[in-house]
N, C-alpha and C positions, 0 to 999 in steps of 0.2 A: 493414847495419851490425850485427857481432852485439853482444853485449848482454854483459858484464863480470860482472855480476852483479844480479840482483833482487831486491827487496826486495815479501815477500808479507805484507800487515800487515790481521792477522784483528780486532785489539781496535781498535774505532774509538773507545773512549772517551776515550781521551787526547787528542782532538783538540777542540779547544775549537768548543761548537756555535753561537757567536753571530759573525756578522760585524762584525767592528770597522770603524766608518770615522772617518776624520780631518775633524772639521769645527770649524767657526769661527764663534763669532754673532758679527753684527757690530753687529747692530740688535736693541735689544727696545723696546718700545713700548705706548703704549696706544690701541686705536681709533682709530689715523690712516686716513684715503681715502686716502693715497697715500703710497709708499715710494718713492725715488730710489737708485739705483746710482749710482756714479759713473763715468764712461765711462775715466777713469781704472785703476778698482780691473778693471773688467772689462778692460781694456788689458792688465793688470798678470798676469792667471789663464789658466792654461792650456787648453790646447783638453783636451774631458774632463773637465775641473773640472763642479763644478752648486750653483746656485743656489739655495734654497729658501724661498720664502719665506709664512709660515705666516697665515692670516685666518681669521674668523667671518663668519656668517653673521648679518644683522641681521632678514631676511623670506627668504620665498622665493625673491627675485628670487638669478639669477645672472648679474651684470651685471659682468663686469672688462674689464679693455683693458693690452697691454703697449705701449708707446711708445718711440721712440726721441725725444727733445729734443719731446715733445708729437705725435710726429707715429704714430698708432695703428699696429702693426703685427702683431696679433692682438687680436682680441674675440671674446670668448667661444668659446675655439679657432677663428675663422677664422687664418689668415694660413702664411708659411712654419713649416716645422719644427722652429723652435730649441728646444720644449720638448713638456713635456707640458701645457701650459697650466693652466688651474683644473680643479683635483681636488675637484670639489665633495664628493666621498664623505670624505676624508680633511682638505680644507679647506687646500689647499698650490698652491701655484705653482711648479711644478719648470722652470727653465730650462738648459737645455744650453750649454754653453760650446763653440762652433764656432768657425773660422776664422772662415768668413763674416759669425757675428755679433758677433766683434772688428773687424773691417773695417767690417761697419755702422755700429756705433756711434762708429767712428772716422771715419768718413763719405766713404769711400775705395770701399766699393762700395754698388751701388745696391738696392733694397729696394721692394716695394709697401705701399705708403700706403693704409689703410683709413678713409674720412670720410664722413659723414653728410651730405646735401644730398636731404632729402626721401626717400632710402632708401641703403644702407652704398653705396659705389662705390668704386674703386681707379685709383691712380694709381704710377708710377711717380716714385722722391726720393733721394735721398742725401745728404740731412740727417742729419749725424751729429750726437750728444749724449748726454747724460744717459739714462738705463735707468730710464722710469717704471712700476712697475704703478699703475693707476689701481683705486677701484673702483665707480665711478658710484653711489653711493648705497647698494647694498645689503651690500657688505662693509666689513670692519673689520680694518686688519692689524695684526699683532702682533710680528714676528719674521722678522730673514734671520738663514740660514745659509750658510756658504761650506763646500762638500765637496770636499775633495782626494783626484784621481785615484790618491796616490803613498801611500807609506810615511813617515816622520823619526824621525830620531833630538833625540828635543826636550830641550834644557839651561834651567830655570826660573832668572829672574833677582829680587831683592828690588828690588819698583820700588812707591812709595807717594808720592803727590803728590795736592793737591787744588788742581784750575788753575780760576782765577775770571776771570782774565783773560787778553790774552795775554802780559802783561808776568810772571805769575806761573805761568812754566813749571819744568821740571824734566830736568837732564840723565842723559840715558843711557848706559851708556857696555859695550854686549857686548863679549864676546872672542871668536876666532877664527873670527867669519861669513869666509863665502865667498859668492859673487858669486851662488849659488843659493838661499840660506839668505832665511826670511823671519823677521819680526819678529811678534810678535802682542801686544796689551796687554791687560788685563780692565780693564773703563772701565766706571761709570754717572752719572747726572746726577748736579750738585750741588743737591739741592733738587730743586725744581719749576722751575726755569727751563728755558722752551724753548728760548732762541736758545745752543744747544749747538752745540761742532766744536772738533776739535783735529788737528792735524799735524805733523809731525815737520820742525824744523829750519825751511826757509824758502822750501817746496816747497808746493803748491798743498792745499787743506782734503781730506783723504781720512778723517778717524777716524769714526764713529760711536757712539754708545752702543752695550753690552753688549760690544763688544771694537775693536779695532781694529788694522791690518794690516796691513804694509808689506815687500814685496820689497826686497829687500835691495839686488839687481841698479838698480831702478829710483829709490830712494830714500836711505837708508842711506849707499852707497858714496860718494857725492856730495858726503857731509858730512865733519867733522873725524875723523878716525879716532880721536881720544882721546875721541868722544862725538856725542852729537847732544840737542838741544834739544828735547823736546816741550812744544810750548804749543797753546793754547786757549780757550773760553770753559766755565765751568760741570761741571766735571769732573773724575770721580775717576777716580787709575789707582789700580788694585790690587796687581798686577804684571806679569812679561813673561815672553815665551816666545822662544826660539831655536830653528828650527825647521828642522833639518837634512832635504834629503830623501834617499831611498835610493830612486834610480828604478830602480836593478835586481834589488829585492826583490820575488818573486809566489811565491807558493805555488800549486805545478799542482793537477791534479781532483783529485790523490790525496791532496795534503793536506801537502807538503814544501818544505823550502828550504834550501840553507847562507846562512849569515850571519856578518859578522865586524864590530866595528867598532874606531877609535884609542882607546874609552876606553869604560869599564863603559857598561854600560846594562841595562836592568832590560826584559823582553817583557813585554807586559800580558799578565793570567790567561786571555785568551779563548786562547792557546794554550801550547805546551811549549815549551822550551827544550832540548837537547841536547846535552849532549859524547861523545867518541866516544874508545874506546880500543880501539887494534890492536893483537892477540898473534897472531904469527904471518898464518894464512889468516885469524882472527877477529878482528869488527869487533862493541863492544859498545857500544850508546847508552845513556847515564843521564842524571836529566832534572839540570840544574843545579839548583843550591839556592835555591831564591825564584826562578826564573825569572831569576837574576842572570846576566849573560855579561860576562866580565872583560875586558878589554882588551883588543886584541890576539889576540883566542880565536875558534876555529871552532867555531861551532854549527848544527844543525840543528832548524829550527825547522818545528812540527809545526801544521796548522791549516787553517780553512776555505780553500778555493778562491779565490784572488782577495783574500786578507783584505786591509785598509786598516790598516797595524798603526803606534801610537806608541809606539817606545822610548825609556824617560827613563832621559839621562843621568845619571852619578854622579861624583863625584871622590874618590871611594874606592876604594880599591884591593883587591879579592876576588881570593885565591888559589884557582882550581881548573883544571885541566889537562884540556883536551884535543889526541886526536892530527889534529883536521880540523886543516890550516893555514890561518891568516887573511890574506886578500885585501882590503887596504880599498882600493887602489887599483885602478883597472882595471891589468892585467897580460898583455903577452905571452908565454902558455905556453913558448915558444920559453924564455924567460929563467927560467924558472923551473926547468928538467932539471936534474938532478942524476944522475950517474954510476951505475948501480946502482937508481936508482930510477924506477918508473913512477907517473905520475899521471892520478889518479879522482877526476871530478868529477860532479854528483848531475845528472839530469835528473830533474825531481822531476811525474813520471805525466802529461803534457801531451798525451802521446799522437801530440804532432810535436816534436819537438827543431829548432829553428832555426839557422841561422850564416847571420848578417848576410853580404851578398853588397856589396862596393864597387858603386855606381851606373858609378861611372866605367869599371869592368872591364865592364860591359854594354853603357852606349852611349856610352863617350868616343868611340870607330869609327865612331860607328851613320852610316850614309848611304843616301839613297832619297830612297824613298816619293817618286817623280817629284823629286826636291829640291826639294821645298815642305816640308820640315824646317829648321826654326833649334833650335841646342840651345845653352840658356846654361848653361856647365859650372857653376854653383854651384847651377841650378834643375831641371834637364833636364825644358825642357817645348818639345816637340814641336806646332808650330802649321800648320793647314793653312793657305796663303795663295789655293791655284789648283785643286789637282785631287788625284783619289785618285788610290790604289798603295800600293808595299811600300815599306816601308823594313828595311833590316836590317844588323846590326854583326857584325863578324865576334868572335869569341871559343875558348878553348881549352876544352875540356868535361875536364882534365885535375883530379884528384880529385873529380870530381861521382860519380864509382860507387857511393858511400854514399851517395847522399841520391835522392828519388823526386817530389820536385817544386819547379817555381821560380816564386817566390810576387811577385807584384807588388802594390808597395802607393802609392794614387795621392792626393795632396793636391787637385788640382781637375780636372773635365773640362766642359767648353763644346763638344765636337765635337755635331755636328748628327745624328749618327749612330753605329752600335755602330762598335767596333774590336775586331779579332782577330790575337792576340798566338801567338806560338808558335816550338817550339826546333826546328832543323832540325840533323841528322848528317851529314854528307858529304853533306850536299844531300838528306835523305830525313826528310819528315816525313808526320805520319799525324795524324789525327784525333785521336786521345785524347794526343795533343802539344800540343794549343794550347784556350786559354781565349778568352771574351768579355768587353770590358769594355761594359755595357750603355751606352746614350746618357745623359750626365748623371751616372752614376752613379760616385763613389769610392772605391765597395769594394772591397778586394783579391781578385784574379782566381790560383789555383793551376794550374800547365800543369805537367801530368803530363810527366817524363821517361821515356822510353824505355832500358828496361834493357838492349837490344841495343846501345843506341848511345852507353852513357851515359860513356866511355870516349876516343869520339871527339872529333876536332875537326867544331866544327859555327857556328852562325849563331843567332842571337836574330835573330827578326823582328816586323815586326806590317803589318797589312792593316787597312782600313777604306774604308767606301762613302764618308765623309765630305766634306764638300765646302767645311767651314768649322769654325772652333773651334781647341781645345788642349788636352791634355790632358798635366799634371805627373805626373811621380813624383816619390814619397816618401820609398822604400826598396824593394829586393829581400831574399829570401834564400832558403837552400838548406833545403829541407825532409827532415828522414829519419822521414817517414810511418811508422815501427814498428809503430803500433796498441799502443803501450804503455797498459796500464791501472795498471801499478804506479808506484813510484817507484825510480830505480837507478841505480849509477854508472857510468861510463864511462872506460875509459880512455882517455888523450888526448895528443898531443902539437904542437897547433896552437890555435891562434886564440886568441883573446882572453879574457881572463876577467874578469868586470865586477868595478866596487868593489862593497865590502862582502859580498863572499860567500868562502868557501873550497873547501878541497879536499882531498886523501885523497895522502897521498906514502907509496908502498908498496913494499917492495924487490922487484928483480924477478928476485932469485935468491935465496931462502929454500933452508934446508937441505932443505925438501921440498917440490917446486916443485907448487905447485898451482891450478888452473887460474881459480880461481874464490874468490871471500871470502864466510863467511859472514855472516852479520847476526843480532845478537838484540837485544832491547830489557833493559835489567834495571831492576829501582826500582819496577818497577808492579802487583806481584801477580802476579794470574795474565797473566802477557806472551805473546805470539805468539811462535811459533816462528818461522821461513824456511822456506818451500819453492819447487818452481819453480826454484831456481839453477842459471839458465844457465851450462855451460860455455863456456870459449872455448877453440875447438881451434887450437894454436899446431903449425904445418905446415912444421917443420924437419927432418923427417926422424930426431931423434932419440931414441934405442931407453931406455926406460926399464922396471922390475922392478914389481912389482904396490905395494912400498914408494916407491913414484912417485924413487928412483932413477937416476941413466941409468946405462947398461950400455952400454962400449967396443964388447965384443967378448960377441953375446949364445951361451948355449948353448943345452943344452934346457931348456923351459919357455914359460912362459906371459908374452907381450912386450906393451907399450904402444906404437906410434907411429904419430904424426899422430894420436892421440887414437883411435886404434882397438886391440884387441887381437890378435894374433896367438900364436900356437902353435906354438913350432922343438921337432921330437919328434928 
């Protein structure tokens, strides 16, 4: 796929060097032996999310235990992988938010039981419940935090109540959540009384001191839409938070993003802000004013790899113009042409650019593998009943010639043994065609396409020695392995473009047609130049003058076509 234009960015200092992340106390405390999750709140948190939750040390002993409803399921790091257990360097309890261990605790899948009978033994339970850290004596905890995997756009509400009982609640009443949106309050005791808890509406005890949290999807929507009730025992609110997410916000290695949203919002300082003005072939980025982005507006936002970023909402209305166009919806490209113009969108230095691959275009076909395949169309999980073999779907390899691998990404595997997966061309495949998915294992497996063949019609298959098990997918998609180091845009005429980001609408007949846009930064001092910009050689056959012109009928002199020069004497 060639490359539209690059973007080579020499001053790293505009990028803000602190990773931001999005978290939530939910608990603060003093010197309790034991904190409780609720199996609920962990019900409620995405896979990716993490846990945190902060102790002292009271002696040397390092004695903790994590438990599901009392039943041990790590001590002192034994047990499965849902965290990094006690950090005793650091004094933390960092747990991972897994499928398996929302299942857990929801007591839906099964788990080993770690118990004491004259020395530790294990057993097999699925006992779901409550999320205890315990910590036998020698620790003291102090603090959870809840970290979110995602981005939001947060709107603060004035919320102040002091609830003593439950009859002396306080109603709330947001505006325009949506079914994603969470809720957050700042809470602490009233006094010194312990027997604290609050909950929204009339829906089971989920609050805790130092804040407290509510999915909007699971809680919220359920109530009066003109409001909901928060009551409880012993507790102050302070206020609230409206906690919009932007799951299609990432800043790649290089440090980029567009961004857009229905209403101002302010970046936090850890990075820039951007508006972007095209004259002609040039495209010039200045940073917005305060980090402010008006409504409606396409920005590019400048910053660490991965950053976890909250943008606070405003209802004020800031005039400044930019020419990115804002996408807050997801959007088919298709719908968005316009006659005369082409459009460029950022692939921001990832170094693989992806497009989501439909599941169903892979294996709604699929049939084999001895037909000891069941495929539920809403799960597509492939289970062995009787015996090994191939299984394989037939498919069209038709626009795959841009891209260099097909990426499979798998939510759980039980097969008893590895599987090998791989793309066949008119019936010809090769080695460096096909991937393994190891036994047990979920990680997503890349099968290199073949450039000879990448054209043809061909077969998605897979092979395994397996003799028992199953194994789900998740998601595919089409990989264009560039090896980009930079950040650059693209031009485009398919697929999908997520909400909250924008894009570049650029004519594609200027009076002096040029093959490539440049890029400079202004606002910063001494700013980076562009270098590196790649042409794109546009293969029409027609004749243009060195004033990049075209020319009918050429004479003598010195010609451009197909992006090469030639010499009529």
């Amino acid at each position: 796929m060639k490359k539209i234009f690059t973007l080579m960015l020499l001053v790293l200092a505009m990028v803000g060097t602190a990773k931001a992340d999005v978290e939530w106390s939910i608990w603060e405390g003093t010197n309790t032996d034991n904190v409780y999750i609720p199996k609920g709140l962990i019900a409620s948190m995405e896979v990716g999310d993490t846990i945190i939750v902060s102790f002292s040390q009271t002696n040397d002993g390092k004695d903790g235990e994590i438990d599901i409803d009392w039943k041990t399921i790590v001590y002192s790091g034994m047990g499965e992988d849902y965290s990094n257990y006690f950090d005793y360097t650091n004094n933390i309890v960092t747990i991972n938010i897994t499928e398996t261990l929302k299942n857990q605790v929801a007591g839906s899948a099964s788990y080993t039981e770690y118990y004491y009978d004259s020395e530790w033994k294990t057993r097999e339970t699925t006992a779901g419940g409550d999320l205890r850290i315990k910590a036998n004596g020698s620790l003291q905890f102090s603090s959870i935090i809840l970290k979110k995997n995602k981005s939001f756009i947060v709107k603060s509400y004035d919320v102040s109540a002091t609830i003593t009982s439950w009859s002396g609640g306080t109603n709330v009443s947001p505006s325009g959540l949506t079914s994603d949106d969470y809720l957050y309050f700042n809470a602490t005791i009233d006094g010194s009384k312990s027997n604290w808890q609050a909950q929204l509406g009339d829906l089971g005890t989920i609050g805790v001191v130092g804040g407290f949290w509510f999915p909007v999807t699971t809680y919220y929507s359920t109530l009066n839409a003109s409001g909901a009730y928060l009551n409880g025992n012993y507790i102050n609110v302070t206020g609230m938070k409206q906690y919009h997410p932007v799951s299609s916000f990432s800043i790649g290695s290089i440090g980029y993003a567009t961004f857009s949203a229905d209403q101002q919002v302010t970046a936090p300082n850890t990075v820039t802000a951007y508006k972007a003005t095209v004259n002609g072939s040039s495209v010039t980025l200045t940073p917005f004013t305060n980090n402010v982005i008006p409504a409606n507006t396409g920005a590019i936002i400048a910053g660490n790899e991965g950053a976890v970023l909250e943008f606070t909402a405003s209802s004020e209305s800031t005039i400044e113009t930019s020419d990115l166009i804002a996408c807050t919806t997801a959007t088919d490209v298709t719908t968005l042409a316009e006659s005369g113009y082409n459009l460029y969108v950022l692939y921001p230095g990832t170094g693989e650019s992806e497009t989501e691959l439909s599941l169903s275009t892979l294996l709604e076909n699929f049939g084999g593998w001895n037909s000891s395949i069941t495929w539920n169309s809403s799960t597509y999980t492939a289970t062995y009943t009787e015996q090994t073999g191939n299984g394989e779907g037939g498919w069209v390899g038709a626009n795959w010639s841009a891209y260099d691998k097909l990426k499979l990404n798998f939510s759980s595997n039980t097969l008893d043994a590895d599987a090998t997966f791989y793309v066949a061309y008119n019936g010809h495949n090769e080695a460096t065609t096909q991937a393994t998915l190891s036994q047990g294992s979920t990680s997503s497996i890349e099968i290199e396409l073949n450039s000879d063949y990448k054209g043809a019609i061909g077969n998605f298959s897979m092979y395994s020695n397996a003799t028992s098990g199953s194994v789900t997918f998740e998601s595919a998609a089409l990989i264009d392995n560039d090896g980009a180091t930079v950040a650059e845009f693209r031009k485009t005429s398919s697929g999908t473009l997520a909400a909250n980001k924008a894009y570049l609408k650029i004519s594609s007949s200027p009076a002096s047609p040029a093959p490539s846009l440049s890029i400079s930064f202004d606002g910063m001092g001494n700013t980076t130049g562009i270098s590196n910009v790649q042409k794109t050689v546009v293969e029409d056959n027609r004749i243009y003058n060195l004033n990049g012109q075209e020319v009918k009928n050429a004479g003598k002199g010195i010609f451009i076509k197909n992006g090469k020069k030639y010499i009529i004497k």
